[in-house]
Structure formats: C-alpha cells, structure tokens
C-alpha positions in Angstrom: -4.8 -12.0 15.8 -6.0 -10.6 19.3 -7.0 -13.7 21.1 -8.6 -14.0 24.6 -9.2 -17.3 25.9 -12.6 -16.4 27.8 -13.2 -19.0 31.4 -16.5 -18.6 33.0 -16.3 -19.6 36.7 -19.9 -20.7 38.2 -19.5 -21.0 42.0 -23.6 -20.9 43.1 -27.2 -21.5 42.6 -27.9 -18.4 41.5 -25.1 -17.9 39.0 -26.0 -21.5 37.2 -29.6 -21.0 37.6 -29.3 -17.2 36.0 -26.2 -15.8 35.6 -25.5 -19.1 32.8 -28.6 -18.9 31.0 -27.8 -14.4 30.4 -24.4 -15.5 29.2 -25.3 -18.3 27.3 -27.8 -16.0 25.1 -25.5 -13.3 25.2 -22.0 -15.3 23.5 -24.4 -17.1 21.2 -25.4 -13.7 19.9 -21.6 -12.8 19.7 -20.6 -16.5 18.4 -18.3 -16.7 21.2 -17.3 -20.2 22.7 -15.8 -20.0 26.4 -15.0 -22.8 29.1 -17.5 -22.7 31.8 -16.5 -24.1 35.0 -19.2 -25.6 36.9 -19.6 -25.9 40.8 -22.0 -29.3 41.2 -22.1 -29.3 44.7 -24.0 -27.8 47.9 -24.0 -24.0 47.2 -22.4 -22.7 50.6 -21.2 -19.6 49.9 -22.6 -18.0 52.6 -20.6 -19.5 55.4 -17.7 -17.2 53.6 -18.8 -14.2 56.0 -16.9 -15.4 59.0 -14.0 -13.5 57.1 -15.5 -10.2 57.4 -13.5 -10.4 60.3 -10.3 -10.2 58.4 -9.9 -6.7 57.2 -8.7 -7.2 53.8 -12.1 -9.1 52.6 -14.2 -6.7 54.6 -12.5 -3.6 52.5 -13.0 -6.2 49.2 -16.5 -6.6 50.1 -17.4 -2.7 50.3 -15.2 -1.8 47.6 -17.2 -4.0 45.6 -20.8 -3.7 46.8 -20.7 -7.0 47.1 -24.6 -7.2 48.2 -25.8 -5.3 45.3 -23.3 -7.3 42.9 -24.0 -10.9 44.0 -27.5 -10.7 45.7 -28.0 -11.4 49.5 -29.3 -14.9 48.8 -25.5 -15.9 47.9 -24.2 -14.3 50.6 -26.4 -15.9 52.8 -26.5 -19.6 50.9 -25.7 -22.7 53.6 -25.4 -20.4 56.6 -28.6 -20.9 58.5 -29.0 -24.3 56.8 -27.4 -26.9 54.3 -27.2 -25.4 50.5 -28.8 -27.1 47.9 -26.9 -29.1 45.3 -26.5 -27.1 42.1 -25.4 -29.8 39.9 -29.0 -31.8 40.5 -31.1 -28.7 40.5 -29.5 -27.2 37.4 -28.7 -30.3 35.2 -30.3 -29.1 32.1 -28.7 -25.9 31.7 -25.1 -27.2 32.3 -25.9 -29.8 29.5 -27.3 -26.9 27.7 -24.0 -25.1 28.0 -21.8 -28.3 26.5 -24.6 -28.6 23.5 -23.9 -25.0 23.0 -20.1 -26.0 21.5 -18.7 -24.6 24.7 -16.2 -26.2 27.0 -17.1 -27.7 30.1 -14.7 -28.3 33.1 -15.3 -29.3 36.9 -14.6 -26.4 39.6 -15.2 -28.1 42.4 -18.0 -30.3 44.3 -18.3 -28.0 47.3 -16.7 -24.1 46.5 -16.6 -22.7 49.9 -15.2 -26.1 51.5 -12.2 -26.0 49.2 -11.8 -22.2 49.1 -11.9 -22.1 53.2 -9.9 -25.4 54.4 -7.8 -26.7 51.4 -4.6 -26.7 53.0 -6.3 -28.3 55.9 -7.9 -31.3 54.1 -6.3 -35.0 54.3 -5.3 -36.7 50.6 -8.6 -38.9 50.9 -10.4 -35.8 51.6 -9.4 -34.0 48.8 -9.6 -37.3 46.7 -13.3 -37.7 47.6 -14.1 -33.6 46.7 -13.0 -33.7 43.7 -14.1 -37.7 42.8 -17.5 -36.6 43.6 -17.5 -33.2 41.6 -15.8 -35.6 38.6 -18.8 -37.9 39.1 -22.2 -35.6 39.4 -20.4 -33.6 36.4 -19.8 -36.7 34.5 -23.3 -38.2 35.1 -24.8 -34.7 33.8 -22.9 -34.3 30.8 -22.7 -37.8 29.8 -19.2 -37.5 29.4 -15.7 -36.5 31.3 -15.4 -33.2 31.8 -12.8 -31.4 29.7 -10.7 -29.8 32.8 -10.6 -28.7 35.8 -9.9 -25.2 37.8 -8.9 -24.9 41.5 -11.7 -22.6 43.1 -10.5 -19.0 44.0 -7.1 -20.1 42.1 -6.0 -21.8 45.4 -4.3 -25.3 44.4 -1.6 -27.7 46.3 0.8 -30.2 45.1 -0.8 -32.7 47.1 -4.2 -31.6 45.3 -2.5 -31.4 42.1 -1.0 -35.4 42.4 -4.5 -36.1 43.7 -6.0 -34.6 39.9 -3.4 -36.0 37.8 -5.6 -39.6 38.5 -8.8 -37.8 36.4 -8.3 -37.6 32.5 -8.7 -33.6 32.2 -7.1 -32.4 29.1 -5.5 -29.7 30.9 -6.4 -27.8 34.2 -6.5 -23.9 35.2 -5.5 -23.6 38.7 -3.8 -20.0 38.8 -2.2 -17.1 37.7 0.5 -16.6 35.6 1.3 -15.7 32.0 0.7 -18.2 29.8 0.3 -22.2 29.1 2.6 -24.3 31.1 3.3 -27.5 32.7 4.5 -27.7 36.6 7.3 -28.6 38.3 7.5 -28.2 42.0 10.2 -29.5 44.4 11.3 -31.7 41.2 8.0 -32.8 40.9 6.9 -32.8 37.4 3.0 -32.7 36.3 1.5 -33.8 33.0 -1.7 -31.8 33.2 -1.3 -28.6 31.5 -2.2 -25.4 33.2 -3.7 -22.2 31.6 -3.4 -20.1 34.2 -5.5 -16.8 33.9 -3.6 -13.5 33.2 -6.0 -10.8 33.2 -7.1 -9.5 36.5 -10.9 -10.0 37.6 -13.6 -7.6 38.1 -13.4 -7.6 41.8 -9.7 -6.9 41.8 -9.7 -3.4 39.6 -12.7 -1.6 40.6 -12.0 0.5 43.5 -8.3 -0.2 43.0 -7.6 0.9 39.5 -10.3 1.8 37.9 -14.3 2.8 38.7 -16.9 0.4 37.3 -17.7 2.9 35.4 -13.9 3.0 33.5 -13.6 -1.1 33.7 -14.0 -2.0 30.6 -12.1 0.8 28.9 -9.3 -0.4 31.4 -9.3 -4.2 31.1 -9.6 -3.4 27.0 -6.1 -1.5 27.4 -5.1 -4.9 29.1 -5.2 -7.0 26.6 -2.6 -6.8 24.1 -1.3 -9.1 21.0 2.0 -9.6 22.2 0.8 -11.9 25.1 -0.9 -14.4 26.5 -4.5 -13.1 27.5 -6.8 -14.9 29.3 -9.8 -13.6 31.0 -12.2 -14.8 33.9 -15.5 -13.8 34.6 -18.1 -15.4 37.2 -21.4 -16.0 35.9 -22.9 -14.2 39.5 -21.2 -10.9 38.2 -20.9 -10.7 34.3 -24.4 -12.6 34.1 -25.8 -10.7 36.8 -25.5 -7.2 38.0 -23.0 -6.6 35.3 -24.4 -8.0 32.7 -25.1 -5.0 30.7 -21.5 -4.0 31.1 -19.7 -7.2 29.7 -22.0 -7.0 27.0 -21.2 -3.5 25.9 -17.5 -5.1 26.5 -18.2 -7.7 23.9 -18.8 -5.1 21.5 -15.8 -2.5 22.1 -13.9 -5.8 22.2 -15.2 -6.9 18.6 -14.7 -3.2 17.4 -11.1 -3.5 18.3 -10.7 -7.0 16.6 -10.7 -9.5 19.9 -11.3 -12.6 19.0 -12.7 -15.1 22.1 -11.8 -18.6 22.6 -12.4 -21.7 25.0 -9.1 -21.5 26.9 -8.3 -25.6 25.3 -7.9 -23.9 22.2 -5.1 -21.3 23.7 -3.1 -24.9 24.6 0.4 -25.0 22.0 1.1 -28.5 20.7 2.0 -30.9 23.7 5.8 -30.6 22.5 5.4 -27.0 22.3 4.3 -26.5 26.5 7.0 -25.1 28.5 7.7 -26.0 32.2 7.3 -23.7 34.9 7.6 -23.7 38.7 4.2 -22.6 41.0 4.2 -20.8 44.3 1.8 -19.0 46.1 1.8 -15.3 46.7 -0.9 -12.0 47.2 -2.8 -10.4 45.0 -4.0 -6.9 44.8 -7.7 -6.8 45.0 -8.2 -10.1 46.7 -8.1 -11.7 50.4 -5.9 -14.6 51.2 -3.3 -16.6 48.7 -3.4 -17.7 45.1 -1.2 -20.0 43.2 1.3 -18.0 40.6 3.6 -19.6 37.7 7.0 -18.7 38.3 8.2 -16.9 35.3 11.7 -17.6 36.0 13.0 -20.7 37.2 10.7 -24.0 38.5 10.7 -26.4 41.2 10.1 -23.8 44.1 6.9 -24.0 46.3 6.4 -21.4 48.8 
C-alpha cells in the first residue's frame, strides 16, 4: 500500500478560522484522517516582516506571492497591535476537528515567538511556551493533546528535554526520512519523532516546479518504497490553494494513495530506530531546520 501520513500545520487566525473548516469538509468528503496541529496562541505572524531584510525570505516571499497566497491580514497580524488568541476565538472548530476522528497535536502557544527567538529563549521560557500551549489546547479538547510539532521544524535539545515532561505520544519536530527516536550528544529521547519527508508547497514552486506542475510533481514524490509524509498549512491548502489540493486528493486516490494521521505511520515501540538530529538548510526556505541523521546519531550541529 501507498501510504502518506498527511500533518496539517495551523499557525493563524485566519487558517483555523477558514482554512480548517475548507479542509475539514473537504477530507470528510475523501474519508481522510490527518493530524492537525493547532497554534492556540496570540496570532503574530506579522511581526515576521522584519526578515524581508534577509534576502533569502524576500526571494521566498515573491517566489511565492506570498500576499495573494496567505492574505495581507496574516502578514500584517500583531504588527501594529497585539494578535488575538486563536485558541479562545476558535475553540469550537478545533474540538470540531478532534470529533471529526482526526488527530490533534499542539504546535505551539505563540508561532512567531518560537519561530524568531527559540535559540534565544531561557529553559523557563521555553517551559512556560509550551506549558501554556499544553494547557489552552488541553482545556479546548478536554483532553491531552496527542503530539506535538516544533513550529517551522526548528527544535533544540534543551526544547526537546523541556517536552519530554508533557505525555505526547510522539512529536514531529523535523525533517528526515522516517520514524525515529533521538540521540544527541549521548542524549537519548523517548518521544518518537515523525519527521516530515516530503517537501512543502512553498519550497517547490518557483524552485522545481510551477504551481501549475505541483501537484503532478509532489505525486512523482511519493513512492511505496519509503516513508512519505506530507505537510500542508491550513492558510495555503485551505486557502488560496484549496482547489488545487483537492484536485490532488483525487489524482492521489486515482493512483491508489491512501492518507493517514501520521500516529498511525509510528512501527511498534520495539520496532523505532535511533537516530542523531542536526540542523542544516533547506532549499526553498529561510533560516535552519532540524534534520535526522540518516547515518550515525549523537551529533548536534
């Protein structure tokens, strides 16, 4: 069987408020179960524009169209005053989306505040981001959250000690190639990681492909022999490309792709390999991202 274990990354007002809703109609149509991760804090997104000073997220950013794609009320969100909190305006639809039989993990209380000074926050700063992310999410749901995934795939091993304290059955905090537990500097960590493999739609179009070819190409991605997991953002696939991932659904079903919540991608517990984590580039994207080693472990970079 083709599997793809399908992670839904919601960073914003806007994406919870519409994007979730659009996908949430469109996978029950499909019977398709994915993991949504949900940001449950202030939506500040907009304070990211200070890096169109760095070239590479400028050229990201007009390769892109990132106005047209994610709407200028994201781009702008928190800059000219403090963002609202998604988790209390949007309660009912993230409930919605666990009642739905899909899998619900944290992303983060505040996206842009981890995404722009993770390496510079303190252990109890870190403790209390993702404590009060655990805590909104958990108070919405009812329950504990099933995982959790670093935002913009940026994760550190103090972040990662800091997490193994929350009972997530497993966590998706970067890229690699398939299920693994880490091991950095001798360190060993019990929460599994399912890192994602496939590359976003913001890193192939105006880099490999047009958006016109992207779905043909990320179908020619995805192969039987491997471990495939896909993320999409609920700003873009439920949003201004929302027509497109749904005609991807359907080629995808026509070629016998079967989509899953990424916990169901896990192997048995005895079955989980170890693997090292570093940091390295990306093609398509500004800054960093944490990366399995595929060969060897206990090396951070």
């Amino acid at each position: 069987m083709n599997r793809v274990g399908l992670r839904v990354d919601v960073d914003t007002l806007r994406g919870t408020r519409v994007g979730v809703p659009n996908l949430l109609a469109l996978l029950a149509r499909q019977h398709i179960h994915a993991t949504f991760f949900f940001s449950v804090g202030p939506d500040n997104m907009g304070r990211h524009l200070w890096r169109l000073l760095r070239p590479a997220f400028l050229l990201k950013m007009l390769r892109t169209r990132a106005a047209s794609l994610y709407g200028w009320d994201i781009l702008v969100r928190g800059t000219l005053w403090p963002g609202p909190e998604i988790g209390r305006r949007c309660a009912g639809i993230i409930r919605q989306t666990a009642e739905d039989g899909h899998e619900v993990g944290l992303h983060t209380w505040d996206h842009q505040r981890w995404q722009s000074r993770l390496t510079r926050l303190s252990g109890p700063e870190l403790e209390s981001e993702i404590r009060q992310g655990y805590e909104a999410l958990s108070a919405i749901l009812g329950q504990a959250p099933d995982a959790f995934a670093a935002p913009a795939w940026q994760v550190t091993p103090e972040a990662l000690t800091i997490l193994e304290q929350f009972p997530f059955r497993f966590q998706s905090d970067c890229r690699g190639q398939a299920p693994f537990r880490p091991v950095i500097d001798g360190r060993r960590y019990t929460h599994a990681q399912v890192p994602t493999t496939l590359p976003t739609y913001d890193e192939l179009v105006g880099v490999s492909c047009t958006a016109e070819t992207y779905n043909e190409y990320l179908l020619g991605l995805i192969q039987p022999d491997r471990c495939n997991i896909l993320t999409i953002h609920a700003e873009v696939e439920g949003g201004a490309c929302f027509n497109q991932f749904s005609d991807f659904l359907q080629k995808a079903a026509q070629r016998g792709i079967v989509f899953t919540p990424l916990g169901k991608m896990l192997p048995p517990d005895n079955a989980i390999p170890e693997a090292g984590m570093t940091r390295k580039t990306f093609a398509g994207r500004d800054g960093w991202l944490s990366y399995q080693e595929v060969e060897g472990c206990g090396r951070n970079e």
